[in-house]
N, C-alpha and C positions, 0 to 999 in steps of 0.2 A: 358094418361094411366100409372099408377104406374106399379111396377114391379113386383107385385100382380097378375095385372089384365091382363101384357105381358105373365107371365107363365100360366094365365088362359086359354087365347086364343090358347096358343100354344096348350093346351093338347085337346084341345077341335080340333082342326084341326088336330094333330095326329091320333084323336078318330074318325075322321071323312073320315081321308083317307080310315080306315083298319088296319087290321095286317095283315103282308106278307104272302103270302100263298106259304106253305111249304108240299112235300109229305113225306118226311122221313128224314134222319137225315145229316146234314149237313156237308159235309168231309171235312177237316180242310185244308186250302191252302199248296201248298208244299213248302218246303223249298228254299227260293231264291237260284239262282247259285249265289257261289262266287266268281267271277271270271273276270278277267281283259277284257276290252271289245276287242272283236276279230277286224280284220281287216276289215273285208265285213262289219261290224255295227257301220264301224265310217261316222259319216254324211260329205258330202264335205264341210268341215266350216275348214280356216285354223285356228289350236289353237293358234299361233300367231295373229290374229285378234280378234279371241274369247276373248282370254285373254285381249286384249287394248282396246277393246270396253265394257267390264264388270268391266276392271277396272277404267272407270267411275263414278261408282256407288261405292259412301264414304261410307264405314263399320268401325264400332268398331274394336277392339284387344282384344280378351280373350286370356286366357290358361286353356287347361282345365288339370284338375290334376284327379289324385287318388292313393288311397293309395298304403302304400308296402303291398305285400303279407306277411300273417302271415307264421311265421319259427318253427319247433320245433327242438328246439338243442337239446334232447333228441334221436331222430331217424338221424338228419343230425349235426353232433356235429360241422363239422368243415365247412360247409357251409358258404360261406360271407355273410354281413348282407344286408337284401335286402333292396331297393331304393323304393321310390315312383318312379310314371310314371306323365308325365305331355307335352303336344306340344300346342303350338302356333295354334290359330285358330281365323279365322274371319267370316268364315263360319257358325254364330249363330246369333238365333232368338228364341223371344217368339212364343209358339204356343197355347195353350189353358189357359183362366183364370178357368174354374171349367170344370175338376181337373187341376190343378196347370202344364200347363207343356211345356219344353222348347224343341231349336230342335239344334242340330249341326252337320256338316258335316266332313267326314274323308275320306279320300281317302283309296282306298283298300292295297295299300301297304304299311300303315303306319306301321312302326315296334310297336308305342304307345299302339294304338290302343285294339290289342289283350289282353296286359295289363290289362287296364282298363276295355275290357270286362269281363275278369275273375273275379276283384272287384266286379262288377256288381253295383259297385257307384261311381260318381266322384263329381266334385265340379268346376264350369265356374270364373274363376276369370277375370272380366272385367281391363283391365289395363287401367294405367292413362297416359297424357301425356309423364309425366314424364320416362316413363317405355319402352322406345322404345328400347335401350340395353340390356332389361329383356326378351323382345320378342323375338329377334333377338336368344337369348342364348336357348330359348324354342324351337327356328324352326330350330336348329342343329339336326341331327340325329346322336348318338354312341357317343355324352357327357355326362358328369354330369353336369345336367340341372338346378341342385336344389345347385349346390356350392356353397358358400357364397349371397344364397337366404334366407331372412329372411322367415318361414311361421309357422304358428301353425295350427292344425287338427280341420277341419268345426266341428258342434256341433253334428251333424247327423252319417255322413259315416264317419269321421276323414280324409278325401280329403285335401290334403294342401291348406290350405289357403294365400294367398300368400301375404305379408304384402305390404303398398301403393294403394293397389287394388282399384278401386274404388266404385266394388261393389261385391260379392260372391254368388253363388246361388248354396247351397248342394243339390244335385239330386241322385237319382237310377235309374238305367238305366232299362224305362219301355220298348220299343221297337227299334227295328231295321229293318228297311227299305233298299231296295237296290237305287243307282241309278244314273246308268252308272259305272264310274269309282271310284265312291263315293257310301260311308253306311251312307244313313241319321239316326242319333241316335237322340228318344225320351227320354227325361229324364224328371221324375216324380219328382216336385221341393216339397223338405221336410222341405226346412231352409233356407234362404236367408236374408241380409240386406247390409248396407254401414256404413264408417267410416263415427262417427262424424262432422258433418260442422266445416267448422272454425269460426272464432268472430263474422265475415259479415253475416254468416249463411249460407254460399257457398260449393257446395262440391268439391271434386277434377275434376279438368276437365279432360275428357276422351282422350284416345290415338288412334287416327282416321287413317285410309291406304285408299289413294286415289289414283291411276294410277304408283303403284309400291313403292309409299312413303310416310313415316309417317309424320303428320301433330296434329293440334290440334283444338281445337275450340274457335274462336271467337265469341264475338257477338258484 
C-alpha cells in the first residue's frame, strides 16, 4: 500500500471511530506548577544510582543557543551590550516529522533557560567530536560562554550558530511541558542543515557522553 492509500485508510478509520462527543466548551488545562519537586514526591531511587545506571545509555552533545535580547540605547543609553544565552545539553531528541519538531530537556534551575524563553527561539547545535572543550565552556554557569567562540546567526531566529557543529536545527519554541525537576521544551524546527562533507564525502563525526565521559564514534 502506497502512501496514498495509508492516509486513505487512516481517514476512513478515524471516520469510522466518531467524533468525540462533547457537551459544552472545553476549559483550557491550568498552568503547570513551576516548581522544584518537594520532598514527600521524591521516589526511593537513590540519584546516585539513577544517574550510573542512565548513564549507560550513549547520547550526542548539543548546545542550545539564542539570541541577545534587542536593546534600545535611545531609552537605556548606557546599558551594557547584551550577550546571547547558550548551555550544553544532551538531553535532545527528534520528536515529530509532520510538523517538523524537536524535544530538549532543562532542568528548572537553569539560570539559561529563562533566557531563551523570552526569545521564544533558539537554535540546537549538535557538536562534533572535536568540541569536547566547547562543551565543557557551555556547561559553566556565570561565564562568558560565547568568548573566543567562532558563530554566525541561524538564517531564521539569528540563534548562534556555532561554527565546527556538526549539524544546526533553527527552532521556535512551540511548547513547554513539565517534568519532574525538568521543563521538557518543544521546538518547532523552521531551518536546519550540516557542513559540507569533506573529499571522501564524510561528515564530521559526532561528540558522544557515555557514563560521565566524552568519547567519539567508531565504526
Amino acid at each position: 500500500m502506497g502512501h496514498a492509500g495509508m492516509a486513505a485508510a487512516a481517514v476512513r478509520y478515524l471516520r469510522s471511530a466518531g467524533e468525540p462527543k462533547t457537551t459544552g466548551p472545553v476549559d483550557p488545562l491550568p498552568r503547570p506548577d513551576l516548581r522544584a519537586v518537594g520532598d514527600d514526591e521524591r521516589a526511593p531511587i537513590d540519584p546516585a544510582e539513577f544517574r550510573r545506571v542512565l548513564g549507560n545509555f550513549a547520547t550526542g552533545v548539543t548546545v542550545i543557543t539564542a539570541p541577545a535580547p534587542t536593546t534600545d540605547p535611545a531609552t537605556n543609553p548606557e546599558s551594557a551590550p547584551a550577550a546571547p544565552s547558550g548551555f550544553a545539553c544532551q538531553s535532545f531528541a527528534a520528536l515529530s516529522l509532520d510538523p517538523p519538531l524537536i524535544a530538549f530537556m532543562v532542568a528548572r534551575t537553569s539560570t539559561t533557560w529563562p533566557r531563551i524563553a523570552r526569545a521564544g527561539v533558539f537554535c540546537v547545535n549538535v557538536l562534533g567530536a572535536h568540541q569536547g572543550d566547547l562543551c565543557r565552556g557551555f556547561a559553566v554557569s556565570g561565564s562568558d560562554k560565547f568568548a573566543g567562540v567562532a558563530h554566525e546567526p541561524s538564517p531564521v531566529s539569528g540563534s548562534p550558530r556555532l561554527a565546527g557543529a556538526t549539524a544546526w536545527i533553527d527552532c521556535a519554541v512551540h511548547a513547554v511541558h513539565t517534568g519532574g525537576d525538568h521543563l521538557i521544551v518543544v521546538g518547532r524546527v523552521n531551518a536546519l542543515g550540516t557542513p559540507a562533507p569533506d573529499a571522501d564525502g564524510n561528515g564530521a563525526a559526532p561528540l558522544l557522553f557515555h557514563r560521565g565521559r566524552f568519547g567519539d564514534f567508531t565504526t
